[in-house]
N, C-alpha and C positions, 0 to 999 in steps of 0.2 A: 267622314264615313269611309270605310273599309272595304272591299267588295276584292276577294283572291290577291291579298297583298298590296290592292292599289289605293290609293286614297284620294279623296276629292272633298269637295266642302258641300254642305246641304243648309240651307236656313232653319230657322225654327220653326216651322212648319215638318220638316224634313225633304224639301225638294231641293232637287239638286242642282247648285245656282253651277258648276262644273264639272263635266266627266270626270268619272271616278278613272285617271290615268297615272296619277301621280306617284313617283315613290315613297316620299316623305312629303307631309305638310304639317309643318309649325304654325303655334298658335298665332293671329291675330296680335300684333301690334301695329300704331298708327293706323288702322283701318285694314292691313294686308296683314296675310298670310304668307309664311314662306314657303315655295315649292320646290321640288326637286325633282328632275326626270332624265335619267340616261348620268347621274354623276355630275349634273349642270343645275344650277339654281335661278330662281327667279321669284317672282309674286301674284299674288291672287286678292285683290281687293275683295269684300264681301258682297260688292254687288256682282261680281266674278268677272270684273275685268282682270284679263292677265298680262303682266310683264311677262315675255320671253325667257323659257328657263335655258339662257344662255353662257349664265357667267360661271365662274371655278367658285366665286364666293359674294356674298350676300352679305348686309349689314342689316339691324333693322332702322326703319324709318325715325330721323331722327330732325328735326325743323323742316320737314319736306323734303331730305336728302337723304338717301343710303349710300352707302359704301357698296363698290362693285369692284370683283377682279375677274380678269383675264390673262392667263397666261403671266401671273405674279404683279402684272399692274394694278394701281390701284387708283380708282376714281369715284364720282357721287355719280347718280342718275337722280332725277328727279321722281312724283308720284305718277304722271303719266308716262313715265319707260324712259323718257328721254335723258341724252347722255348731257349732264348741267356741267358737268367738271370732269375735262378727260384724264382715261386713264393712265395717266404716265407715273403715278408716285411709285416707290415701291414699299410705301406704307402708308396706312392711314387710321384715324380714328373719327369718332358719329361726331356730326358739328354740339357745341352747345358753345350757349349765348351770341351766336353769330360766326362765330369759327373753329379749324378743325384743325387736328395737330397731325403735319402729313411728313413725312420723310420724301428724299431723292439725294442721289448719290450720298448717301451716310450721313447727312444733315438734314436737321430737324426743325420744324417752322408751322408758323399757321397761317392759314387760307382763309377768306372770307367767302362769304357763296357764290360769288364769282370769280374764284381760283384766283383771285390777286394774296400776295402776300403781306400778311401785315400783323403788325406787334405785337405779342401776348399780350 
């Protein structure tokens, strides 16, 4: 929903499970929505629990993990907000089959969901 620019989420009903504050909201994947407010990103589950629109960038949910950055780091947070894998890469990609292909210092590798490194 829309209201002078700002956007929030409403169910099918039409009530509104979020203040209409948002600058941008993307659609619904893995259960959340992406938000955005003040140039910072975050999420909105559709029962309208919020992750903090905190980070420079957002992934969408992907095995229970998103990609998060801050200030060019890159890491996963989990579905309830929490940081799973911190940010130190300075690249990353969405996990599939179990692991994620991350960069640091110019070298490339992959993670399993517990930031350990291990084999393609």
């Amino acid at each position: 929903m829309e209201i002078n620019g700002k956007f929030g989420l409403v169910n099918k009903l039409g009530k509104e499970i979020t203040q209409i504050k948002y600058d941008r909201v993307r659609s619904l994947s893995g259960g959340f929505a992406e938000v955005s407010i003040n140039g910072k990103f975050g999420f909105m589950s559709k029962e309208g629990k919020e992750i903090e629109a905190k980070y420079d960038y957002v992934g969408g949910f992907s095995e229970g993990l998103s990609i998060v950055s801050i200030n060019k780091k890159y890491g996963f947070i989990n579905t309830k907000g929490k940081i799973a894998i911190p940010l130190k890469y300075d690249n990353a990609a969405s996990f599939e089959e179990g692991k994620a292909r991350v960069s640091l210092d110019g070298k490339w590798f992959y993670i399993d969901k517990n930031g350990n490194e291990v084999k393609q």
